[in-house]
PDB file of N, CA, C and O in Angstrom:
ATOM      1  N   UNK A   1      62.445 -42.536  -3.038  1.00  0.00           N
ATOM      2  CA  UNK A   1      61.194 -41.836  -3.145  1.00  0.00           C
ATOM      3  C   UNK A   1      61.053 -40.856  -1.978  1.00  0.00           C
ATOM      4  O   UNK A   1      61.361 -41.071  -0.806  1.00  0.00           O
ATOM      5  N   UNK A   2      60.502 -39.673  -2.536  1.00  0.00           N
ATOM      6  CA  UNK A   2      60.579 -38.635  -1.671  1.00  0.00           C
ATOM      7  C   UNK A   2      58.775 -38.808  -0.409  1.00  0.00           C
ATOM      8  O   UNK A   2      57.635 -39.188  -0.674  1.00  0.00           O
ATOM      9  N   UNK A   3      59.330 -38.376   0.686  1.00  0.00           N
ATOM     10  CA  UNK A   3      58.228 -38.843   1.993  1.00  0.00           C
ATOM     11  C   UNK A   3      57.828 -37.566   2.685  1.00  0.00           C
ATOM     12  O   UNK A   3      58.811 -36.864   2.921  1.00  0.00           O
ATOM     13  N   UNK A   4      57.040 -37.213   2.957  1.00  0.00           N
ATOM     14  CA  UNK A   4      56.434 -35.927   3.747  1.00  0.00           C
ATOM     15  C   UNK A   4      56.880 -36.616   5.314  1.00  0.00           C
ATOM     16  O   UNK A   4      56.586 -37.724   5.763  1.00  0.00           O
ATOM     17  N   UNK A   5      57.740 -35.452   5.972  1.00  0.00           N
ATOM     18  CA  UNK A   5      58.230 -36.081   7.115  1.00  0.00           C
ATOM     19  C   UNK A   5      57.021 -35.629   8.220  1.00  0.00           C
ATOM     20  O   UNK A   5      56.564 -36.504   8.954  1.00  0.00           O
ATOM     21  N   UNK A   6      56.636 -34.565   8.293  1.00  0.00           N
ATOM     22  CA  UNK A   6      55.244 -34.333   8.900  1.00  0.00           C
ATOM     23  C   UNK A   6      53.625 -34.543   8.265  1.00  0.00           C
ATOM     24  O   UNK A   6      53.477 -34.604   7.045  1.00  0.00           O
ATOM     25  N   UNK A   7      52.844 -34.612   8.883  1.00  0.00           N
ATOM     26  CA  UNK A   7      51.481 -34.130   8.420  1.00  0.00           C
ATOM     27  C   UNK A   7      51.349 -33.330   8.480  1.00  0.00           C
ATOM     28  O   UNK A   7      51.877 -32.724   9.412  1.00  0.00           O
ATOM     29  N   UNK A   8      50.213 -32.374   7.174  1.00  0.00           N
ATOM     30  CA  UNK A   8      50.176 -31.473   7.034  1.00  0.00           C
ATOM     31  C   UNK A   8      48.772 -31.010   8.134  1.00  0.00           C
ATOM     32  O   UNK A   8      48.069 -31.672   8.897  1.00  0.00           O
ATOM     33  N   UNK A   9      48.792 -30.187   7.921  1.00  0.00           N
ATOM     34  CA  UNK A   9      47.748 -29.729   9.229  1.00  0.00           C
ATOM     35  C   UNK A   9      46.350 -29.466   8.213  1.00  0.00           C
ATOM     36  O   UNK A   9      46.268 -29.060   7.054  1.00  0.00           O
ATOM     37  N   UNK A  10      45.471 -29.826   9.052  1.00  0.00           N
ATOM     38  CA  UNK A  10      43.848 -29.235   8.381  1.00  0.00           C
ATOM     39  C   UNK A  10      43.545 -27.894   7.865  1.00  0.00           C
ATOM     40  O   UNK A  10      42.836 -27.665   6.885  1.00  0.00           O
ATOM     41  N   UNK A  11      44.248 -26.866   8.740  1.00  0.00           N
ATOM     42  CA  UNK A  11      44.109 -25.710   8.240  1.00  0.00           C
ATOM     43  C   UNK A  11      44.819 -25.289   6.802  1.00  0.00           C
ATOM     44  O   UNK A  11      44.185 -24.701   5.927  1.00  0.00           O
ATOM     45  N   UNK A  12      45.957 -25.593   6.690  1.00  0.00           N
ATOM     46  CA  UNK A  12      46.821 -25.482   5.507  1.00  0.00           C
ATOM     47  C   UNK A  12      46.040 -26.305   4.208  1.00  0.00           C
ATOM     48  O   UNK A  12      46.212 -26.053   3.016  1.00  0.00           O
ATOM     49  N   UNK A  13      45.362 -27.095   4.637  1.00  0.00           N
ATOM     50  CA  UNK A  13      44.985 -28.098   3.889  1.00  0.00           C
ATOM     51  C   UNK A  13      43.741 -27.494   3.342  1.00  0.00           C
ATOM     52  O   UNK A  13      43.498 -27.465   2.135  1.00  0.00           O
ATOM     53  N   UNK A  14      42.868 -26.955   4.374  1.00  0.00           N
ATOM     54  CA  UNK A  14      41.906 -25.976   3.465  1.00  0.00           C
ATOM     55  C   UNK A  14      42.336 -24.478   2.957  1.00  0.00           C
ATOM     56  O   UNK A  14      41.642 -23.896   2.124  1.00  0.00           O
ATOM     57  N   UNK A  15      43.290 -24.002   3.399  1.00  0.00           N
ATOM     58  CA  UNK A  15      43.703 -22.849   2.953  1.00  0.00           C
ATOM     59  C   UNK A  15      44.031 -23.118   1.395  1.00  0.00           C
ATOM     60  O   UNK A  15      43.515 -22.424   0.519  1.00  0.00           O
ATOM     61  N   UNK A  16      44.914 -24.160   1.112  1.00  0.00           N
ATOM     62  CA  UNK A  16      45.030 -24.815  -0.458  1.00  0.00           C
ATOM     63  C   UNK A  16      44.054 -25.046  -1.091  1.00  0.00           C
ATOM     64  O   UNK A  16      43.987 -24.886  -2.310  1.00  0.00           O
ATOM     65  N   UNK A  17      42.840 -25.593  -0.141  1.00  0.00           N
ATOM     66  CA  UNK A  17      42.035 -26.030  -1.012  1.00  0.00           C
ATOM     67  C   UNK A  17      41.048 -25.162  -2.000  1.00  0.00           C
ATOM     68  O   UNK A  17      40.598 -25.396  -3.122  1.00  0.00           O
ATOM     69  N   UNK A  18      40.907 -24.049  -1.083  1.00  0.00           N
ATOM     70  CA  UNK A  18      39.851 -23.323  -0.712  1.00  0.00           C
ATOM     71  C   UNK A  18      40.683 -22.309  -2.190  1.00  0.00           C
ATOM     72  O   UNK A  18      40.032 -22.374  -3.233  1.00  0.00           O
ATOM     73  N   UNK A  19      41.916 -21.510  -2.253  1.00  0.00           N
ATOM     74  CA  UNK A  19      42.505 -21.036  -3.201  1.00  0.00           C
ATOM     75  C   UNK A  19      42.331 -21.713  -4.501  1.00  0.00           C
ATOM     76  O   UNK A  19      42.136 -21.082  -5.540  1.00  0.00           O
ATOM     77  N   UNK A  20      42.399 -22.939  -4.443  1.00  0.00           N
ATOM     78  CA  UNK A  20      42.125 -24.240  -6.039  1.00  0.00           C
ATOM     79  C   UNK A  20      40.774 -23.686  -6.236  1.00  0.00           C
ATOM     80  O   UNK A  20      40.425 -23.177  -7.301  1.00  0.00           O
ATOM     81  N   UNK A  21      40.031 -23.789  -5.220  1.00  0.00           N
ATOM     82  CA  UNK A  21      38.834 -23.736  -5.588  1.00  0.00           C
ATOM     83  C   UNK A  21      37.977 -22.243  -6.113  1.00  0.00           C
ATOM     84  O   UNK A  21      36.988 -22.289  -6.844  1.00  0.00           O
ATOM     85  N   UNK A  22      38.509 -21.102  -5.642  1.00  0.00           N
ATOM     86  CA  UNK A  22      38.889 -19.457  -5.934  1.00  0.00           C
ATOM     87  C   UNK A  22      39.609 -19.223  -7.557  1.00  0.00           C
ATOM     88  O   UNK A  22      39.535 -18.162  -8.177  1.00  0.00           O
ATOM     89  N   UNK A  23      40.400 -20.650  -8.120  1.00  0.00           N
ATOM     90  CA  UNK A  23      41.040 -20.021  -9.594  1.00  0.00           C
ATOM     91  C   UNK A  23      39.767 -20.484 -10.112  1.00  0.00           C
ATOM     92  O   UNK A  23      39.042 -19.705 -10.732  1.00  0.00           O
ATOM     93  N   UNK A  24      39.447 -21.658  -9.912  1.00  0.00           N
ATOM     94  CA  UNK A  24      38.683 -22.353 -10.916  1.00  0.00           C
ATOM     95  C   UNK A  24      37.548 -21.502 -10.699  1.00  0.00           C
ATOM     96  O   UNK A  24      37.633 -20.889 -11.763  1.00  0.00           O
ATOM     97  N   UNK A  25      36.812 -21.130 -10.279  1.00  0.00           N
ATOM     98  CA  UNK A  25      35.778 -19.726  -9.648  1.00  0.00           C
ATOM     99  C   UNK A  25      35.750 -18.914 -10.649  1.00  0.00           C
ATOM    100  O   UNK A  25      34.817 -18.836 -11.449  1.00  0.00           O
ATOM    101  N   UNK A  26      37.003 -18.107 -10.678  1.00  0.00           N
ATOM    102  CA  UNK A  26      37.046 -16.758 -11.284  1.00  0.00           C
ATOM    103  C   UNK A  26      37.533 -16.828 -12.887  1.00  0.00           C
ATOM    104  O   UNK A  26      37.456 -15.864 -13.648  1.00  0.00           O
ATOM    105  N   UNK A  27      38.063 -18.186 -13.267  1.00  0.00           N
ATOM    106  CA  UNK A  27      38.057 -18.424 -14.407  1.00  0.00           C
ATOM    107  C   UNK A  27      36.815 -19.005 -15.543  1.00  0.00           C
ATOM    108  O   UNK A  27      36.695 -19.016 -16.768  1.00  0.00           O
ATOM    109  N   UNK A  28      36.140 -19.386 -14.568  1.00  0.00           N
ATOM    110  CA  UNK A  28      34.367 -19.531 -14.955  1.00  0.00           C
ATOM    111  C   UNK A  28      33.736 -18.420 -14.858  1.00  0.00           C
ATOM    112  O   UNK A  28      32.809 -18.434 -15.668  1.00  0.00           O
ATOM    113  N   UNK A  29      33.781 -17.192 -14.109  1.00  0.00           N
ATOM    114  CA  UNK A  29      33.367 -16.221 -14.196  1.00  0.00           C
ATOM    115  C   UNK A  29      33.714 -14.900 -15.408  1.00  0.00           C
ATOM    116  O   UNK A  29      33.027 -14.004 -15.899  1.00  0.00           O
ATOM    117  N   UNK A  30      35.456 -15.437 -15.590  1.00  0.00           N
ATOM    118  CA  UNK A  30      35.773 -14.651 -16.580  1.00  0.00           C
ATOM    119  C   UNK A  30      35.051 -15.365 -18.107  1.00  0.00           C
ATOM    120  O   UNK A  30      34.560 -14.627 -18.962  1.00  0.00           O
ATOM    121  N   UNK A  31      35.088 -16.789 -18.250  1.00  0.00           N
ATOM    122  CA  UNK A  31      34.476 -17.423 -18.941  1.00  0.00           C
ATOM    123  C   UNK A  31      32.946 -17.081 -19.594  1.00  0.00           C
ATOM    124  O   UNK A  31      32.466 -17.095 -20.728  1.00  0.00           O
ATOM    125  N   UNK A  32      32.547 -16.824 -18.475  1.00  0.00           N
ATOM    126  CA  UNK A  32      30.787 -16.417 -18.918  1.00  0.00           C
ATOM    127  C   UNK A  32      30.737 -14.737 -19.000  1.00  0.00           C
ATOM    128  O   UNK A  32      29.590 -14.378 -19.266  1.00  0.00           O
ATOM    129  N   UNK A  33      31.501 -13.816 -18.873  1.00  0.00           N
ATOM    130  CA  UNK A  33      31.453 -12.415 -18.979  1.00  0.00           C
ATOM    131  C   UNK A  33      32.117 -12.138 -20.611  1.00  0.00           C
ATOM    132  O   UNK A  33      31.813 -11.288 -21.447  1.00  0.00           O
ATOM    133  N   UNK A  34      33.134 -13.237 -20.645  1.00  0.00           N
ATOM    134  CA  UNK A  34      33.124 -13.145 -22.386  1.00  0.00           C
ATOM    135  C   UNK A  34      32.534 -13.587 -23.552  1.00  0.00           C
ATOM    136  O   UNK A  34      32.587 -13.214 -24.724  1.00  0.00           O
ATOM    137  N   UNK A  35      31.855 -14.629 -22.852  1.00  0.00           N
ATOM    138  CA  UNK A  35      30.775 -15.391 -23.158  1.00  0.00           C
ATOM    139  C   UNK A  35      29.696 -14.296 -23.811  1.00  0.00           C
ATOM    140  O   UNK A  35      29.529 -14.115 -25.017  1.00  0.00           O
ATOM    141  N   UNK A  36      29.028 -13.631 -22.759  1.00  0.00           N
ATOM    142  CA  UNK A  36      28.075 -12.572 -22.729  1.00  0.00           C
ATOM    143  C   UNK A  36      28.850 -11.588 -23.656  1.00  0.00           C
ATOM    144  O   UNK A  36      28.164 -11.281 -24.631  1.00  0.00           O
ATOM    145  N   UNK A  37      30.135 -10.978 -23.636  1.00  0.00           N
ATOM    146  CA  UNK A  37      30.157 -10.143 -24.027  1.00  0.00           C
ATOM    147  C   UNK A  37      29.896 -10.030 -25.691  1.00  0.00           C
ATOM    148  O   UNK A  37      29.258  -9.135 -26.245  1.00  0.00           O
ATOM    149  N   UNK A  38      30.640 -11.319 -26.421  1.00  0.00           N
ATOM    150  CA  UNK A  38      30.035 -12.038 -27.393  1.00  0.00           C
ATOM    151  C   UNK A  38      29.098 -11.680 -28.142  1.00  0.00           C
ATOM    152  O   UNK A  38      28.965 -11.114 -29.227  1.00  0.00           O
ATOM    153  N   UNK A  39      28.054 -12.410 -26.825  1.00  0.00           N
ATOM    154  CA  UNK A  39      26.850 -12.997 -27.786  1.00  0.00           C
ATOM    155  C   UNK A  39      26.323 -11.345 -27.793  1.00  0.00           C
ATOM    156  O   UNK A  39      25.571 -11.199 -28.756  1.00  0.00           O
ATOM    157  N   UNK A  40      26.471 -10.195 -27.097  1.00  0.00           N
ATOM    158  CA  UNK A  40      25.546  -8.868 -27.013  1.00  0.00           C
ATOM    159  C   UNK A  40      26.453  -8.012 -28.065  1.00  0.00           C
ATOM    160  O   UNK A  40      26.225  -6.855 -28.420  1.00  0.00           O
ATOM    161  N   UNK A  41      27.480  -8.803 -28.462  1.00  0.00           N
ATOM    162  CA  UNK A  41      28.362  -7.952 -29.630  1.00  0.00           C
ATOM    163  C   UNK A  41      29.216  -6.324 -28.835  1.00  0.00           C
ATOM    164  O   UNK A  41      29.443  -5.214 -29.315  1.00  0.00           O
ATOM    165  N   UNK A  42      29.427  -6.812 -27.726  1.00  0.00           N
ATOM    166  CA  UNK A  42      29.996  -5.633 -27.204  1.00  0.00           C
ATOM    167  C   UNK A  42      31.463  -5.749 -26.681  1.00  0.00           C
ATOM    168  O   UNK A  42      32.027  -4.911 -25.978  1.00  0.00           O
ATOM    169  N   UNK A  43      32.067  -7.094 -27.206  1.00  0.00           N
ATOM    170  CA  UNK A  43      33.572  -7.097 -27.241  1.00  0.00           C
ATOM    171  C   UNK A  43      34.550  -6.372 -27.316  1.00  0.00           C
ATOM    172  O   UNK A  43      34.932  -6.629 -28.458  1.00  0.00           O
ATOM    173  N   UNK A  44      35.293  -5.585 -26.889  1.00  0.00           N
ATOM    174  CA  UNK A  44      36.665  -5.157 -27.301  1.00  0.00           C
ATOM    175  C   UNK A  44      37.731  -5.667 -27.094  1.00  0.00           C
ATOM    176  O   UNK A  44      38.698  -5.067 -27.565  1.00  0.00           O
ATOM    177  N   UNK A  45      37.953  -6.754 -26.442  1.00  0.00           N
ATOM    178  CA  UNK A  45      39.082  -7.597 -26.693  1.00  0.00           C
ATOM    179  C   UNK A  45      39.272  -8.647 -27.000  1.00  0.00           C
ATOM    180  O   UNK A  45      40.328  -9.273 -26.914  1.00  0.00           O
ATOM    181  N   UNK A  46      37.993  -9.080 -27.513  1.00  0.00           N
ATOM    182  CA  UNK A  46      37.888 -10.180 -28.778  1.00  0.00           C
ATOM    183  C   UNK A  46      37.181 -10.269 -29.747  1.00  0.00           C
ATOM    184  O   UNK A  46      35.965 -10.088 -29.692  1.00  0.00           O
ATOM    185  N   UNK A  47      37.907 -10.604 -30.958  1.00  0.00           N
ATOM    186  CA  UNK A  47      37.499 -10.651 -31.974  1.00  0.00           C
ATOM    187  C   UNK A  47      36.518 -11.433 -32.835  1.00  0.00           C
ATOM    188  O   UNK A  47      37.051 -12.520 -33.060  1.00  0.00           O
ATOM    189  N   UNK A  48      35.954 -11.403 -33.111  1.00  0.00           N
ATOM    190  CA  UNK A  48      34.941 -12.804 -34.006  1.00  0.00           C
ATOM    191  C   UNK A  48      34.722 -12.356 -35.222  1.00  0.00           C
ATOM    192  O   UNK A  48      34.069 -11.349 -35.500  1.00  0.00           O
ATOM    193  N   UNK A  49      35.331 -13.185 -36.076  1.00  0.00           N
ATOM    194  CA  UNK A  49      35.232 -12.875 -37.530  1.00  0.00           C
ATOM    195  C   UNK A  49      33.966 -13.646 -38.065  1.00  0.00           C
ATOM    196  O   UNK A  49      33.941 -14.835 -37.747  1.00  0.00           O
ATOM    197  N   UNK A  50      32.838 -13.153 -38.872  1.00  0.00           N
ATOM    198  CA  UNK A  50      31.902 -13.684 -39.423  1.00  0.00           C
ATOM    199  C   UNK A  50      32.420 -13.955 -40.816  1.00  0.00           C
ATOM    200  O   UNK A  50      33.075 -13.292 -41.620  1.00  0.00           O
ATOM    201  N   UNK A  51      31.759 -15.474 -40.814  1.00  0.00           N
ATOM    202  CA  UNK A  51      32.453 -15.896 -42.280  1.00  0.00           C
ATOM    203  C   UNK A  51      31.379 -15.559 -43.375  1.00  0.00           C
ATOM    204  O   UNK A  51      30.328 -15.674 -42.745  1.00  0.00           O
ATOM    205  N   UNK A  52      31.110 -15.271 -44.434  1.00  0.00           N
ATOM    206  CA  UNK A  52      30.045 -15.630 -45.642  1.00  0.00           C
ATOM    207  C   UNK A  52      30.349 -16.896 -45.702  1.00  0.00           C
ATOM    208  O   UNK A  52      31.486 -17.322 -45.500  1.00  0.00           O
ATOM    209  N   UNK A  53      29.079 -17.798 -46.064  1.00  0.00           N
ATOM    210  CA  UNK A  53      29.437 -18.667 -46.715  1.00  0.00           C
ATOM    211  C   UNK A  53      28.799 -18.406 -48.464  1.00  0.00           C
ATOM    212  O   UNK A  53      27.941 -17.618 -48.863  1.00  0.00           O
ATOM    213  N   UNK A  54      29.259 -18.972 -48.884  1.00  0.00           N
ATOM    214  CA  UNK A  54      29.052 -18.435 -50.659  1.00  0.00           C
ATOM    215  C   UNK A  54      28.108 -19.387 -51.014  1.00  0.00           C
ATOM    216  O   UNK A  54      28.112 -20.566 -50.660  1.00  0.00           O
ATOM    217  N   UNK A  55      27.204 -18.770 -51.810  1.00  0.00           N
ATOM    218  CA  UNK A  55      25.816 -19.853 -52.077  1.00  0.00           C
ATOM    219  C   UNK A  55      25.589 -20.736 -52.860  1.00  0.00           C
ATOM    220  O   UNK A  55      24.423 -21.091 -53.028  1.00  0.00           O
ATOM    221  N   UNK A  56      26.617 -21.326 -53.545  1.00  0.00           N
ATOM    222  CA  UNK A  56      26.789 -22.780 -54.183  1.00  0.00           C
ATOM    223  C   UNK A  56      26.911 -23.462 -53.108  1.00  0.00           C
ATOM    224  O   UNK A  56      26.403 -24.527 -53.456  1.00  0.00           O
ATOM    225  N   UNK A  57      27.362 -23.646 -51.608  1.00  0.00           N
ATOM    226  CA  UNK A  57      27.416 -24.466 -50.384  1.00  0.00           C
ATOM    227  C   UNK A  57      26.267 -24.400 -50.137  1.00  0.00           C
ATOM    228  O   UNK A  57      25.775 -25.393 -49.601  1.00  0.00           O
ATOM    229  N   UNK A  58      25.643 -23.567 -50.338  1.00  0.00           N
ATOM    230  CA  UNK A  58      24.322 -23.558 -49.665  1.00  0.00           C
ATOM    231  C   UNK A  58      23.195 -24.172 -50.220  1.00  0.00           C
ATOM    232  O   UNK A  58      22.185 -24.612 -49.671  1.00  0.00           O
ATOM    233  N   UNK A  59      23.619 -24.121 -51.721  1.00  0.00           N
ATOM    234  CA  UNK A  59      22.453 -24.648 -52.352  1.00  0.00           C
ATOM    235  C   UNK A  59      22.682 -26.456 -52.863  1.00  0.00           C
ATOM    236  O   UNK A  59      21.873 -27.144 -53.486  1.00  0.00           O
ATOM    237  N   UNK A  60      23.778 -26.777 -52.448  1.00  0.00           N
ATOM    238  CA  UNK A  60      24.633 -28.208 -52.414  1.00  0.00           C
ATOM    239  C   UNK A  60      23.881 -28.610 -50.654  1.00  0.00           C
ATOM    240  O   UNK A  60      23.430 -29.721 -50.376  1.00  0.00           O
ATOM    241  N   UNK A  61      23.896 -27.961 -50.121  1.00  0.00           N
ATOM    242  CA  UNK A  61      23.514 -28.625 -48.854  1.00  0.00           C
ATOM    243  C   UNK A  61      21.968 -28.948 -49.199  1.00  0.00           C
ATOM    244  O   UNK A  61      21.904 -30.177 -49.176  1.00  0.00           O
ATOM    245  N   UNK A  62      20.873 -28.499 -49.464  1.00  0.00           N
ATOM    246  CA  UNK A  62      19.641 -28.305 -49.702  1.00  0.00           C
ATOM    247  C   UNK A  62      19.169 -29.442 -50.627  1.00  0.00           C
ATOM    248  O   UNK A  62      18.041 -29.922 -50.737  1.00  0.00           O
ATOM    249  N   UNK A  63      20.299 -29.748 -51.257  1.00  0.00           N
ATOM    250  CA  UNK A  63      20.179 -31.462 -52.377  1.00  0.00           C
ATOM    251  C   UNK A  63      20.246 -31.828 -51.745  1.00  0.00           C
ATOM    252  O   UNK A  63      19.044 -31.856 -51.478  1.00  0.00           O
ATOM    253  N   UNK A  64      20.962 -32.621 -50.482  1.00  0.00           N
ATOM    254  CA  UNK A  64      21.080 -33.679 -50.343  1.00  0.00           C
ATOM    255  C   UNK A  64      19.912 -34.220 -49.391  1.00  0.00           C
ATOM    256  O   UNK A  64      19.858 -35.415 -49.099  1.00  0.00           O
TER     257      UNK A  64
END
């Protein structure tokens, strides 16, 4: 089994941390800007296809 022959130092240790914590950041940020872009219908690099649904489903849901 492989052994860390030194300790790592505090600084290195937040320098790592601090970067982990910078992806997960900016991937929540990209997250909610496509999010938004979405819901305001002003997408251009994603797509959202609206489905019909056809109105025998609709009127089958309303029986039950």
């Amino acid at each position: 089994m492989a052994v860390p022959k030194k300790r790592t130092s505090i600084s290195k240790k937040k320098i790592r941390k601090s970067i982990w914590k910078k992806k997960g950041y900016w991937a929540a940020v990209k997250a909610i800007s496509l999010a938004k872009s979405i819901y305001m219908e002003n997408s251009k690099s994603f797509f959202l296809q609206h489905i019909k649904i056809p109105e025998y489903f609709e009127s089958a849901e309303l029986e039950e």
